[in-house]
TORKOL-4160 file (C-alpha; in steps of 0.2 Angstrom, whole numbers, padded with zeros to 4 digits, m for minus):
281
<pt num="1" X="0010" Y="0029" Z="m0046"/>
<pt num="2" X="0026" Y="0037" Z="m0045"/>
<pt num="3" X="0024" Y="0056" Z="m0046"/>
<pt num="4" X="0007" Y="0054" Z="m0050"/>
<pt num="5" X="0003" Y="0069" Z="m0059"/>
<pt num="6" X="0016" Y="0078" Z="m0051"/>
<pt num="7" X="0029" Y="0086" Z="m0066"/>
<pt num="8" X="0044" Y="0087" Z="m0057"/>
<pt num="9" X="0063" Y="0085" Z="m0060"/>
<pt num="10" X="0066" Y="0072" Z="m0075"/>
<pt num="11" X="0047" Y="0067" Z="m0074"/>
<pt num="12" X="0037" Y="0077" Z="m0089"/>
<pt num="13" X="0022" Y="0074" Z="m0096"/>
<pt num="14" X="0030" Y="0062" Z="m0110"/>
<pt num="15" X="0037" Y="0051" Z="m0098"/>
<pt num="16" X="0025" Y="0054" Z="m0083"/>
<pt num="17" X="0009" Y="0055" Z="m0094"/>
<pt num="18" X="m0005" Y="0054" Z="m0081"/>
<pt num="19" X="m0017" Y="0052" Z="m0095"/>
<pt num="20" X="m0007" Y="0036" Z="m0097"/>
<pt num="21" X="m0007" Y="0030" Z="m0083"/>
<pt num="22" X="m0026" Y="0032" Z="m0078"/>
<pt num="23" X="m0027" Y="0018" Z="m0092"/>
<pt num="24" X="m0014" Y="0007" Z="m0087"/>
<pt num="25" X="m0020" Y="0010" Z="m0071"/>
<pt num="26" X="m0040" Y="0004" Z="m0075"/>
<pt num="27" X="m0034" Y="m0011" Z="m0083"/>
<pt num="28" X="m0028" Y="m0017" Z="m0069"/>
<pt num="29" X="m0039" Y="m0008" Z="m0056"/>
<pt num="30" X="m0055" Y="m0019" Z="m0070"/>
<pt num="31" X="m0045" Y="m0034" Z="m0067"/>
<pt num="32" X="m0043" Y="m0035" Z="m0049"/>
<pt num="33" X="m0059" Y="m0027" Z="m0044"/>
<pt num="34" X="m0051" Y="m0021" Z="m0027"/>
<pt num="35" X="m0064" Y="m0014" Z="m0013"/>
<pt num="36" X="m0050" Y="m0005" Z="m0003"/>
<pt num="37" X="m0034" Y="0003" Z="m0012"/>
<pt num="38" X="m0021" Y="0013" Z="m0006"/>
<pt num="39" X="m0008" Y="0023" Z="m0014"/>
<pt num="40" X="0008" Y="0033" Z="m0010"/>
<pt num="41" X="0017" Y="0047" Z="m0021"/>
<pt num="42" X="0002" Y="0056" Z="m0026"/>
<pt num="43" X="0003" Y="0074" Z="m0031"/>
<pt num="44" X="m0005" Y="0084" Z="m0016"/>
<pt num="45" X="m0019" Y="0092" Z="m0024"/>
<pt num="46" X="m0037" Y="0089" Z="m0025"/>
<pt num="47" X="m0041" Y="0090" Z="m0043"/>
<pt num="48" X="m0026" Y="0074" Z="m0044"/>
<pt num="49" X="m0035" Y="0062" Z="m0032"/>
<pt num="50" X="m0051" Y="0066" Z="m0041"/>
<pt num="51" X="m0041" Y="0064" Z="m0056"/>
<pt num="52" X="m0038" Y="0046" Z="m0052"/>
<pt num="53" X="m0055" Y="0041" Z="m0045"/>
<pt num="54" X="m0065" Y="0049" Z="m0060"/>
<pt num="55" X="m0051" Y="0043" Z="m0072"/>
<pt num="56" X="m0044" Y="0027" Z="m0069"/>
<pt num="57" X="m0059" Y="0018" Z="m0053"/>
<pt num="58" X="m0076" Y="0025" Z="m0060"/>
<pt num="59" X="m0075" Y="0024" Z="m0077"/>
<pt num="60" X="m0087" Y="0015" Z="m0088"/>
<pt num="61" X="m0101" Y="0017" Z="m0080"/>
<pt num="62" X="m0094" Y="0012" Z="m0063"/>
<pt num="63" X="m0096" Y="0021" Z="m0049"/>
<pt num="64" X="m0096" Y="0015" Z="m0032"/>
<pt num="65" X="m0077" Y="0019" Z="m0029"/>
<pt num="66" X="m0075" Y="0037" Z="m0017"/>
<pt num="67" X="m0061" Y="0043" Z="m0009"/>
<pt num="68" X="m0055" Y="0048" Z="0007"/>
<pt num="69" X="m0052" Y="0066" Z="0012"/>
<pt num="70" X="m0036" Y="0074" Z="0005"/>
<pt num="71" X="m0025" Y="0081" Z="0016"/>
<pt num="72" X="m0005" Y="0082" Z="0017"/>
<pt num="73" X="0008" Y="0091" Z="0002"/>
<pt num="74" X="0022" Y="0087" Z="m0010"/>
<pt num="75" X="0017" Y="0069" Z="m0010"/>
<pt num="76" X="0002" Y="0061" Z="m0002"/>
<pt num="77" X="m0007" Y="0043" Z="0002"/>
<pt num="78" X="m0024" Y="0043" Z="m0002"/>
<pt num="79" X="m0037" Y="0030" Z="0002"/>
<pt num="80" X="m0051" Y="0022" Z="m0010"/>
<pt num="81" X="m0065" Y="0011" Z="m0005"/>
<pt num="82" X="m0078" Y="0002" Z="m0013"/>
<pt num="83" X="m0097" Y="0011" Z="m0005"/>
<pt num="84" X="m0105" Y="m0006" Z="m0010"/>
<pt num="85" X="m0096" Y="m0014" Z="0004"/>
<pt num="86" X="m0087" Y="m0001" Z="0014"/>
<pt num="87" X="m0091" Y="0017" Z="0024"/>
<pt num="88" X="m0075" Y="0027" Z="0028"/>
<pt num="89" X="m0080" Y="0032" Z="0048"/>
<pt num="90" X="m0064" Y="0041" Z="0053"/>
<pt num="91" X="m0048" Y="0046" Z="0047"/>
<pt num="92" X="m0032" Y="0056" Z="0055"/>
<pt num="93" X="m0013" Y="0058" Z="0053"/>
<pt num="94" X="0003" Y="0053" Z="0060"/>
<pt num="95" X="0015" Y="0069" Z="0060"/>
<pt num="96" X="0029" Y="0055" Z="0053"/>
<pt num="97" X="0042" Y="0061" Z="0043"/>
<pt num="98" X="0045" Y="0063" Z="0028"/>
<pt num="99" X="0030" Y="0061" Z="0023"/>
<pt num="100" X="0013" Y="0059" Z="0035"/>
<pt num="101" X="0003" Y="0043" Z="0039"/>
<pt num="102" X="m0015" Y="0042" Z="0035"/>
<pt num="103" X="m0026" Y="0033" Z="0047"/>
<pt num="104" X="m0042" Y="0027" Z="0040"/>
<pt num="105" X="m0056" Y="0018" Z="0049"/>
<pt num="106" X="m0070" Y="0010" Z="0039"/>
<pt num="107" X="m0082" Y="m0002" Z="0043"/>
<pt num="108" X="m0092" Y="m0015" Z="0034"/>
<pt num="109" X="m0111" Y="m0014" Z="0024"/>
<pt num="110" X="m0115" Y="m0030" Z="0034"/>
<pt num="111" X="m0133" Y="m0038" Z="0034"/>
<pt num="112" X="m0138" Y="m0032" Z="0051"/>
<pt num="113" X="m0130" Y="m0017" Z="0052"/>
<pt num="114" X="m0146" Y="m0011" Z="0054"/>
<pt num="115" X="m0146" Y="m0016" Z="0070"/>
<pt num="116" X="m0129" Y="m0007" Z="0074"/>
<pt num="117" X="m0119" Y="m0023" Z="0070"/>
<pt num="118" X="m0105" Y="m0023" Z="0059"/>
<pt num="119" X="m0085" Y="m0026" Z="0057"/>
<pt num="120" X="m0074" Y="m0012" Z="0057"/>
<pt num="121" X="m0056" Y="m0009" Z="0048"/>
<pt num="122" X="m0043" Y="0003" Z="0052"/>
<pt num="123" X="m0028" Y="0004" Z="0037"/>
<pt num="124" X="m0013" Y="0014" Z="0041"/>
<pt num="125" X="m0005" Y="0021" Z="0025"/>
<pt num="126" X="0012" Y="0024" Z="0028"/>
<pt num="127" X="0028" Y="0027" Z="0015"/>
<pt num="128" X="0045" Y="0029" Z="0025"/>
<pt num="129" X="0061" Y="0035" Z="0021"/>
<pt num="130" X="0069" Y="0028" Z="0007"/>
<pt num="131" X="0088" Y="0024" Z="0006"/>
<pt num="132" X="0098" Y="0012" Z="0011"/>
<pt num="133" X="0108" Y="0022" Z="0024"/>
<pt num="134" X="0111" Y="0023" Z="0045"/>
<pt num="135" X="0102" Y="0041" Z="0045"/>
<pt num="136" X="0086" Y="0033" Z="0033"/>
<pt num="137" X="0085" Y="0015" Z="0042"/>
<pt num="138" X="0084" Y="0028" Z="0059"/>
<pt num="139" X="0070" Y="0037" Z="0050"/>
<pt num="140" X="0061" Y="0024" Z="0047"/>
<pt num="141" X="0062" Y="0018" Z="0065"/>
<pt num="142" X="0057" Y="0035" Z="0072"/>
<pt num="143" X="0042" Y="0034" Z="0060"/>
<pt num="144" X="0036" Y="0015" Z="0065"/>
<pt num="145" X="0039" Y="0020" Z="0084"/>
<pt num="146" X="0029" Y="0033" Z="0081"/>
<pt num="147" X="0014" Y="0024" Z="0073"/>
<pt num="148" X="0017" Y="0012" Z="0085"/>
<pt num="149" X="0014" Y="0024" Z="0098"/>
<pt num="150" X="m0002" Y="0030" Z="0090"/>
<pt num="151" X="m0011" Y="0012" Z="0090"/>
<pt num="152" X="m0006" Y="0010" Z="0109"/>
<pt num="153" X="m0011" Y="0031" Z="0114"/>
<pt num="154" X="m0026" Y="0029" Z="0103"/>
<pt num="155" X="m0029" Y="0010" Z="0111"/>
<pt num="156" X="m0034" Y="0005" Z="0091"/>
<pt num="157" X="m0041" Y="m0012" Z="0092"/>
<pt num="158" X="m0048" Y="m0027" Z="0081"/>
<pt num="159" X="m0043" Y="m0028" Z="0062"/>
<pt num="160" X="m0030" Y="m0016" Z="0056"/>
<pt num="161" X="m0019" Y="m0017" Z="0042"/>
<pt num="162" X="m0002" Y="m0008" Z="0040"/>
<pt num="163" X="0000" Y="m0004" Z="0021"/>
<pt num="164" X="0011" Y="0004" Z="0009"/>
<pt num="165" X="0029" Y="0008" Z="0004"/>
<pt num="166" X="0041" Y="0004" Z="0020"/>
<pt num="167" X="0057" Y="0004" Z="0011"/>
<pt num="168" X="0063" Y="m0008" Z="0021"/>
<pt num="169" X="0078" Y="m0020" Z="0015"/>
<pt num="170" X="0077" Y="m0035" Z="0029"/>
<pt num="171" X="0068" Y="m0038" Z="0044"/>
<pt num="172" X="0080" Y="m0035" Z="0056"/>
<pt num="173" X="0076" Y="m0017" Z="0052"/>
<pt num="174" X="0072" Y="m0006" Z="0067"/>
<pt num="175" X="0058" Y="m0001" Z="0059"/>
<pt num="176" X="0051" Y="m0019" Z="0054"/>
<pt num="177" X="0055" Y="m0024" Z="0073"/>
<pt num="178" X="0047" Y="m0011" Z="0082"/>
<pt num="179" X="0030" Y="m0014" Z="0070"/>
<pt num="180" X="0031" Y="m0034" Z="0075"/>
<pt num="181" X="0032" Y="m0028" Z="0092"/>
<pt num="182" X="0016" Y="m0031" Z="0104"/>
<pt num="183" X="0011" Y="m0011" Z="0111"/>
<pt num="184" X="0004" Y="m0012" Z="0129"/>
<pt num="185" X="m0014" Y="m0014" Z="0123"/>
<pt num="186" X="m0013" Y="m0030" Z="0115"/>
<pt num="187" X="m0010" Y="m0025" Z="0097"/>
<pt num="188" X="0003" Y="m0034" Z="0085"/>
<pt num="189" X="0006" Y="m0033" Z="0069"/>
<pt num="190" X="0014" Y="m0047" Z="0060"/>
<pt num="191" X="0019" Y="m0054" Z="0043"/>
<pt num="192" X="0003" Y="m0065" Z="0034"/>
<pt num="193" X="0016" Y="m0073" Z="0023"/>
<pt num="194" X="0030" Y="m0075" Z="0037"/>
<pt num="195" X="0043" Y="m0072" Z="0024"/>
<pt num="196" X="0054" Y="m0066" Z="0036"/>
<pt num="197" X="0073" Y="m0063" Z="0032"/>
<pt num="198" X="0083" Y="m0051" Z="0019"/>
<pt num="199" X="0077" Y="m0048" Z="0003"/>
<pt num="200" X="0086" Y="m0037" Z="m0003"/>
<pt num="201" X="0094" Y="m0044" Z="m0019"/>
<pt num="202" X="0090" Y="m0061" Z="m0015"/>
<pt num="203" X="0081" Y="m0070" Z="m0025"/>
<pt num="204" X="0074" Y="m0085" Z="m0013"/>
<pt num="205" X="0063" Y="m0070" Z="m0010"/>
<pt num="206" X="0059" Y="m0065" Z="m0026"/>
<pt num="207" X="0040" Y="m0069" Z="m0024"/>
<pt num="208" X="0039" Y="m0055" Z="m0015"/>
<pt num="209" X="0049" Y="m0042" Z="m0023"/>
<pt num="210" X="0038" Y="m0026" Z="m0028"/>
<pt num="211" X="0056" Y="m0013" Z="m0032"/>
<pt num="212" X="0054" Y="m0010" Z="m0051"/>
<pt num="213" X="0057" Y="m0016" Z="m0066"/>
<pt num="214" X="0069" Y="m0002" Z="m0072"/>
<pt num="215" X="0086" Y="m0002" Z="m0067"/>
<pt num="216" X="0089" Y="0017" Z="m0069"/>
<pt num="217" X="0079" Y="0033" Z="m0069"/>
<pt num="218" X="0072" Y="0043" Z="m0082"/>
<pt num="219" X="0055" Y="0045" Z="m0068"/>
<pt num="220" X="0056" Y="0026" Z="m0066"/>
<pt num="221" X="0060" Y="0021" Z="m0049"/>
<pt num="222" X="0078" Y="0011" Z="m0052"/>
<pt num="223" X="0086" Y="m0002" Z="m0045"/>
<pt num="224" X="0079" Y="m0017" Z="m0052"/>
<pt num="225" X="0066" Y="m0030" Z="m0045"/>
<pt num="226" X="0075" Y="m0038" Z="m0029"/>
<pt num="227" X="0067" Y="m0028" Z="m0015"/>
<pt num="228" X="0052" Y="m0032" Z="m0005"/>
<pt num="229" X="0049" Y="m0014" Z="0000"/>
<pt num="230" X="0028" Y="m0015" Z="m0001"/>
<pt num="231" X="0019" Y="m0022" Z="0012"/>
<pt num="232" X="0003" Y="m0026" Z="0021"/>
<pt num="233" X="0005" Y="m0031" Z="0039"/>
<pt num="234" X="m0009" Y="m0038" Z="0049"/>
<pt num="235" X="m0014" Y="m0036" Z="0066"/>
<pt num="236" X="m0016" Y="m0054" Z="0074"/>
<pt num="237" X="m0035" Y="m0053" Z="0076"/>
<pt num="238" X="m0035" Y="m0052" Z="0055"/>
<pt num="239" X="m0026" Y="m0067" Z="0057"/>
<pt num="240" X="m0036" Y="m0079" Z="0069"/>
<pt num="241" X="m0052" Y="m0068" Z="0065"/>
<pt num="242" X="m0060" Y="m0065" Z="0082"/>
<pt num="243" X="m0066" Y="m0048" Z="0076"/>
<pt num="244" X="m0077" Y="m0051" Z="0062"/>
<pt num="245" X="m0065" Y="m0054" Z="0047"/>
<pt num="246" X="m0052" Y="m0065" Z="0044"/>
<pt num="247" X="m0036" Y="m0067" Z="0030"/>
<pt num="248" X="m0038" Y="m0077" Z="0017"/>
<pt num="249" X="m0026" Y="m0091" Z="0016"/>
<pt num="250" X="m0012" Y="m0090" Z="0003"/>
<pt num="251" X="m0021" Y="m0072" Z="m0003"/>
<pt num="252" X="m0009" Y="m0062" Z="m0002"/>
<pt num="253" X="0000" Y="m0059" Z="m0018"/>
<pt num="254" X="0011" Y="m0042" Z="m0026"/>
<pt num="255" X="0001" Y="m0047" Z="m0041"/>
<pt num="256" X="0011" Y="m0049" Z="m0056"/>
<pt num="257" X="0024" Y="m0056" Z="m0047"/>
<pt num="258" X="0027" Y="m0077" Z="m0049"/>
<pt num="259" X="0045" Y="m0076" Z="m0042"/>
<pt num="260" X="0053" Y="m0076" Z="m0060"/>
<pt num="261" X="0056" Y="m0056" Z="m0061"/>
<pt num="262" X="0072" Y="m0056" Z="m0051"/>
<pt num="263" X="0080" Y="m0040" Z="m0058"/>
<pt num="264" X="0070" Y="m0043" Z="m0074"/>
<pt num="265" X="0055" Y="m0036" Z="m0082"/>
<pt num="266" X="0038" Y="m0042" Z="m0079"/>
<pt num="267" X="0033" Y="m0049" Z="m0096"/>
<pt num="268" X="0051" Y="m0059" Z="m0100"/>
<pt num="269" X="0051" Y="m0074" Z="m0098"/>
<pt num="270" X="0030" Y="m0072" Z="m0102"/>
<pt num="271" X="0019" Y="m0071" Z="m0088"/>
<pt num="272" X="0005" Y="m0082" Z="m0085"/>
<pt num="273" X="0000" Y="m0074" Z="m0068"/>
<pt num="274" X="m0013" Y="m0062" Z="m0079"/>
<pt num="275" X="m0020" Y="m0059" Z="m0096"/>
<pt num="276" X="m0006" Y="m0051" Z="m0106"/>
<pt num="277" X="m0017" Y="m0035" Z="m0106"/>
<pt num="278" X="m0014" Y="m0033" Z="m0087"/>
<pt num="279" X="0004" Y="m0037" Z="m0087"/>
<pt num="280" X="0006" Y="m0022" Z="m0101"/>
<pt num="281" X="m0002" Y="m0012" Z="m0089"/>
C-alpha cells in the first residue's frame, strides 16, 4: 500500500502500478477474508479509496465491503468493514502530526440487536513519524500523548484497538510507554503478544517483523525485514472480554511471517504459512 495510487517522486506507474497491486491486493484480501481492514499511505483522494474497495474488496461478485468517510490529504488511513457483521457509528480525527489519526466506532450485527443490544469497536488508525532519530522518536511521543489524551477527554470505553504503522524501534520508546500507560478513565492499551523488547534488527523478534522485504528504494520501502513497526494494540477489556468480544488466543499473526524473513524475502527459504499464490501477492 505504499503510495497507493499516489505517483510521486521515484514511484511511477511501472513500479507503483495501482492496477497491480488491487490484484495482489485481492489475493490476499480472498484469502484472509478480513471483516475490518485498515490501511495507511493512501493517496488522499476519493476516486483512490473507491479505487481499492471496487478493485481489490468487492470484486467477483462480492460486495459487502464499504468504506469509511474520506477525510485528510497527501497520505491518508482509511477504514473498511465487512456490512455482514459490522455498522461503522462514528468516526473523527486526532490533529496528530505528520499525518492525522482516524477514530472509527463500529459496532456489531448481533442477534438481538434488535432489541438495542450489541458490542461496539472503536479502532484508532494511526501512522507516526518515521526515522530513527531524537526529533522523530519526540514526534511520535507528541502524537501517542495526544491520542492518548483523546481516549481519556473523550472517556472511550470497552474494546478499542490501536492499529497501524507506529515506527517504533523498541518499547522503551516514548511513544510505546505513553500508549501502555492507564489514562485516568481506566483505559490501557497493551501488547496481545507481549513481545516486549527491541526489535530492531534482532532476530529473536523476527516473528514479528513487518519492515520490508527490500533493502533499498526504487518506491519500496527499504531497510530490510528486522523491524516490528506495525501493530495492533488492545485495550484490556479485548483482552479478559468483559465487553462483549474477546482476543482470540495465539490469533495475532503479520501474516506471511513464520520468523524465517530476517532481512530476507518472504518466499526464500519457501513459505508454508500460505498458498504460494498469497505469498506472490
Amino acid at each position: 500500500l505504499l503510495y497507493y495510487d499516489k505517483i510521486i517522486y521515484s514511484c511511477n506507474e511501472t513500479n507503483n502500478n495501482v492496477n497491480d497491486k488491487n490484484i495482489f491486493l485481492n489475493t490476499i484480501i480472498d484469502n484472509y477474508q478480513p471483516d475490518i481492514f485498515t490501511v495507511n499511505e493512501m493517496n488522499g483522494s476519493v476516486n483512490s479509496v473507491d479505487l481499492l474497495l471496487n478493485n481489490a474488496l468487492n470484486v467477483n461478485d462480492e460486495n459487502r465491503y464499504q468504506r469509511a468517510t474520506y477525510t485528510g490529504n497527501f497520505l491518508i488511513n482509511m477504514l473498511y468493514f465487512n456490512t455482514d457483521k459490522l455498522v461503522l457509528k462514528h468516526q473523527s480525527h486526532i490533529l496528530t502530526s505528520p499525518r492525522q489519526t482516524d477514530v472509527y466506532t463500529l459496532y456489531a450485527k448481533t442477534d438481538n440487536l434488535i432489541n438495542g443490544d450489541t458490542v461496539f469497536f472503536t479502532c484508532i488508525v494511526t501512522h507516526l513519524k518515521a526515522g530513527s532519530g531524537t526529533d522523530e522518536a519526540n514526534e511520535r511521543a507528541l502524537a501517542s500523548q495526544q491520542i492518548m489524551n483523546y481516549i481519556k477527554n473523550r472517556n472511550l470505553q470497552g474494546n478499542i484497538m490501536l492499529m497501524g504503522d507506529l515506527n517504533l524501534y523498541n518499547s522503551d520508546e516514548l511513544a510505546f510507554q505513553y500508549f501502555l500507560t492507564e489514562t485516568q478513565n481506566g483505559v490501557q492499551l497493551l501488547d496481545p503478544v507481549d513481545a516486549i523488547g527491541w526489535w530492531n534488527n534482532n532476530d529473536y523478534f523476527a516473528d514479528y517483523h513487518t519492515q520490508s522485504t527490500h533493502t533499498y528504494g526504487d518506491c519500496h520501502s527499504g531497510g530490510g525485514m528486522d523491524d516490528r513497526f506495525d501493530f495492533i494494540l488492545t485495550s484490556t477489556h479485548l483482552l479478559d472480554g468483559t465487553r462483549g468480544a474477546k482476543y482470540v488466543e495465539n490469533s495475532y499473526w503479520a501474516m506471511g511471517q513464520d520468523g524465517n524473513r530476517f532481512n530476507g524475502t518472504i518466499s526464500s527459504p519457501t513459505n508454508y504459512t500460505l498458498p504460494s499464490s498469497v505469498i506472490d501477492a
